[in-house]
C-alpha distance (Angstrom), angle and dihedral (degrees) to the residues before:
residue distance angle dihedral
X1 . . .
X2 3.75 . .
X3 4.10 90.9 .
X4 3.98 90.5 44.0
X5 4.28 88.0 54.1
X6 3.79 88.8 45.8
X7 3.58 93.7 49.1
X8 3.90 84.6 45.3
X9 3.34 94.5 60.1
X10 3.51 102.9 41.2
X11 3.88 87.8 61.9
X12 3.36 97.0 43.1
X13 4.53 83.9 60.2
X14 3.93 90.1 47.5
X15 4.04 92.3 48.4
X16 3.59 94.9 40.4
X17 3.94 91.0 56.5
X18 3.13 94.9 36.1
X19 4.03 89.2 58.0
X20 3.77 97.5 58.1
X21 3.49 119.9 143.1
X22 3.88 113.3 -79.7
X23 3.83 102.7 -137.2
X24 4.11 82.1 -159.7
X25 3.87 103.8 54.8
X26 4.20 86.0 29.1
X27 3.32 89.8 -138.4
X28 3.97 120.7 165.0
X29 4.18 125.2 -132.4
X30 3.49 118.5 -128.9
X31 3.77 123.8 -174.3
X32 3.84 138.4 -156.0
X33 3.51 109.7 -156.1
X34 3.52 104.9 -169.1
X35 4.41 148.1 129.6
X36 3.91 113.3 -114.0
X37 4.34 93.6 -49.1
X38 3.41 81.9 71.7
X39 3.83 101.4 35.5
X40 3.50 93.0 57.0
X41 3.99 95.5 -119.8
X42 3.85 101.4 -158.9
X43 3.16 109.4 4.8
X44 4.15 126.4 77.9
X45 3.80 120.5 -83.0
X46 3.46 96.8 -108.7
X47 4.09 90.4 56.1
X48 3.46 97.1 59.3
X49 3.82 116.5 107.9
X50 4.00 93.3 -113.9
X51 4.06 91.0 56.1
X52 4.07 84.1 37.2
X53 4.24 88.2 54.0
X54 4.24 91.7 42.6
X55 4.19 84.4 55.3
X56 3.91 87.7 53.4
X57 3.78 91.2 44.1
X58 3.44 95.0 54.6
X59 3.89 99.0 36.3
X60 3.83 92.0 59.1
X61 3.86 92.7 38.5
X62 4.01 105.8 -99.1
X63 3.81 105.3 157.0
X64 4.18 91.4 -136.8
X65 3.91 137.6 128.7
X66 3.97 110.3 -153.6
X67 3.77 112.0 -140.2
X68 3.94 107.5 -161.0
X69 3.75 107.0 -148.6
X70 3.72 101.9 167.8
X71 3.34 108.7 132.5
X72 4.25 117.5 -171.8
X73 3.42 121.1 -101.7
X74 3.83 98.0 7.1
X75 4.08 119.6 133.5
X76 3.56 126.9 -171.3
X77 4.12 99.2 -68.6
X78 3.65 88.6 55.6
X79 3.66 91.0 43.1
X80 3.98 96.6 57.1
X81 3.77 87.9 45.9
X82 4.00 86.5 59.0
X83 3.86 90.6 45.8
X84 3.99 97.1 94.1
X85 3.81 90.8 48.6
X86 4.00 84.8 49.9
X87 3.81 92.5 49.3
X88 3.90 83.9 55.0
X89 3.82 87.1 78.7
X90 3.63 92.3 51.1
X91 3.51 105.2 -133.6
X92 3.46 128.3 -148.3
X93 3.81 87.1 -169.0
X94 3.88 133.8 19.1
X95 3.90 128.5 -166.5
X96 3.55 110.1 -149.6
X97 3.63 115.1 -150.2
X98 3.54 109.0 166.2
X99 3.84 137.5 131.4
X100 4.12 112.3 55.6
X101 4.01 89.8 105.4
X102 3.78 92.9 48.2
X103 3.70 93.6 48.7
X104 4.20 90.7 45.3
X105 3.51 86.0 47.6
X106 3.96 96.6 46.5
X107 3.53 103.9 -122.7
X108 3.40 127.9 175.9
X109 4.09 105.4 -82.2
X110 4.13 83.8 -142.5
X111 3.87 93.3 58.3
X112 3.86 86.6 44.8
X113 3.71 86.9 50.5
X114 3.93 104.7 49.8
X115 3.94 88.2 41.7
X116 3.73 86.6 52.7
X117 3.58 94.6 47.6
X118 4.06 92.9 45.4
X119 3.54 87.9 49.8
X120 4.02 93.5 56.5
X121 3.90 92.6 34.5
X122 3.85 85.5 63.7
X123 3.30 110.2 38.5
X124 4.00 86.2 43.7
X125 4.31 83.6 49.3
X126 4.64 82.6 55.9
X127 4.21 83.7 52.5
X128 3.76 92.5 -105.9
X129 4.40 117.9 153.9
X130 3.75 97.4 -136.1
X131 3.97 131.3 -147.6
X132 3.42 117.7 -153.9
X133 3.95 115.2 -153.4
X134 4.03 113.5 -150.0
X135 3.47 118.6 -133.1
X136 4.06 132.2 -164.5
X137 3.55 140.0 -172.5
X138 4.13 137.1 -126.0
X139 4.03 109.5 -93.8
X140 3.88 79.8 -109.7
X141 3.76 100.6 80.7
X142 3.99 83.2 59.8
X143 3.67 139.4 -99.3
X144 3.66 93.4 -94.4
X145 3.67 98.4 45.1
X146 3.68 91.6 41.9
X147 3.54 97.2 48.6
X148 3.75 93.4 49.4
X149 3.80 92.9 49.2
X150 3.91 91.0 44.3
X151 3.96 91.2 58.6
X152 3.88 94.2 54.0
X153 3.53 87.3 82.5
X154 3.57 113.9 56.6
X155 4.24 86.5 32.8
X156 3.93 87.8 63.9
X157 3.52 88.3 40.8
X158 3.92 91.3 57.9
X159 3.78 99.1 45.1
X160 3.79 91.7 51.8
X161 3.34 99.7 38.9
X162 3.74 92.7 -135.6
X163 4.35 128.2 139.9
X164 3.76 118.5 -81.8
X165 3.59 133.4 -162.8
X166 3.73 105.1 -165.3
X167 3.68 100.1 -130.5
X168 4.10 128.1 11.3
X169 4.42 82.9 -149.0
X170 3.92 95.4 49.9
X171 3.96 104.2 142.7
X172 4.14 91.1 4.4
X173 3.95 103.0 64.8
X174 3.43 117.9 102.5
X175 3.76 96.5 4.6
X176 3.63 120.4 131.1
X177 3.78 95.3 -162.7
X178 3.87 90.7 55.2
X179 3.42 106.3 38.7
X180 4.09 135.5 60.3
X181 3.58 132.8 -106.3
X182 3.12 92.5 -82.3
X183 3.66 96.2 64.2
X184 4.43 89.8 -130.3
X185 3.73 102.9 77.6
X186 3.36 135.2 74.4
X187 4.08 119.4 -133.7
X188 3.53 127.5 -142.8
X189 4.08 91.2 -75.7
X190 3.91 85.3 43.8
X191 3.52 95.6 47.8
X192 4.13 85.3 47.2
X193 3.23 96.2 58.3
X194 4.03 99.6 43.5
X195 3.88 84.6 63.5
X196 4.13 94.8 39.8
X197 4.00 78.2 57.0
X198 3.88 99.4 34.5
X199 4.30 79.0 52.4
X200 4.50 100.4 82.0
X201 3.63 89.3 41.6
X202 4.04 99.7 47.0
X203 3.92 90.3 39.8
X204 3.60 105.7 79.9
X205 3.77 93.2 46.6
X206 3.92 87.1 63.7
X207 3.75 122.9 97.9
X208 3.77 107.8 -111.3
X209 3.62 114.6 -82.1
X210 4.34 102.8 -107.5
């Protein structure tokens, strides 16, 4: 497992340089920062919601590359380590989907919290819009734990001012038809419909289609 997150991460330095902004084509870099939602764990490259999102982009004219940096198994403390490789890539706009792994693993909520909020303070510092994905927990971690962890979310979201969609899963949690065997991640329908919901909230940090 150790060798597979190395490797991980390695590609994840090599795309995100090699997704700079071209200053010829003036296209714009945006980044998922994510664990394996955002990765696209079983299912093809091209089926995971950040491939789905650059398809949309280009179909309706956005000038934007989509760097997928989910990496499985990652929370929010390995996230903000990975945020200066992200910034390589300079980013006009970063999707952060971070937080399922410390919930499952029942991490504080206030560590998930100040991670969270220095992981939008600096990518906000580079001049990047930020998304921030919700995330919730099964009714089995308990209502107090789960509540707790559930407001991190929109309170980081308030204190840096940034875009919020309530909750990465809306639509895909809980469904058999859009989820794997394993009941956690989304297939290729789930992982459609993450970025058909992911779509109003990411919109109006776009630059306006020419």
């Amino acid at each position: 497992m150790r060798q597979l997150r190395v490797g991980a991460l390695v590609l994840l330095c090599v795309t995100a340089l090699s997704f700079a902004p071209d200053a010829a084509s003036g296209d714009g870099v945006l980044v998922a920062l994510g664990d394996s939602l955002t990765a696209g764990f079983g299912v093809a490259a091209d089926e995971a919601f950040p491939a789905r999102l650059e398809a949309r982009l280009r179909t309706e004219g956005y000038a934007y590359r989509v760097v997928n940096a989910g990496v499985s198994g990652d929370t929010t403390a390995g996230g903000l380590r990975r945020v200066d490789w992200v910034l390589r890539a300079r980013p006009e706009v970063v999707i952060v989907a971070l937080g399922a792994n410390d919930g499952l693993r029942g991490q504080s909520p206030q560590a998930t919290q100040a991670n969270l909020e220095e992981i939008v303070s600096r990518l906000q510092a580079a001049g990047a819009r930020v998304l921030l994905a919700g995330m919730r927990l099964p009714p089995n971690y308990g209502g107090e734990y789960t509540k707790e962890f559930e407001a991190v979310f929109p309170a980081v979201a308030r204190r840096a001012k940034v875009a919020l969609m309530p909750f990465l899963l809306d639509g895909v949690a809980g469904s058999p038809r859009l989820n794997q065997a394993d009941g956690i991640h989304p297939t290729a329908d789930g992982q459609q419909v993450i970025a058909d919901h992911l779509w109003p909230y990411l919109r109006p940090l776009l630059r306006p289609v020419k």
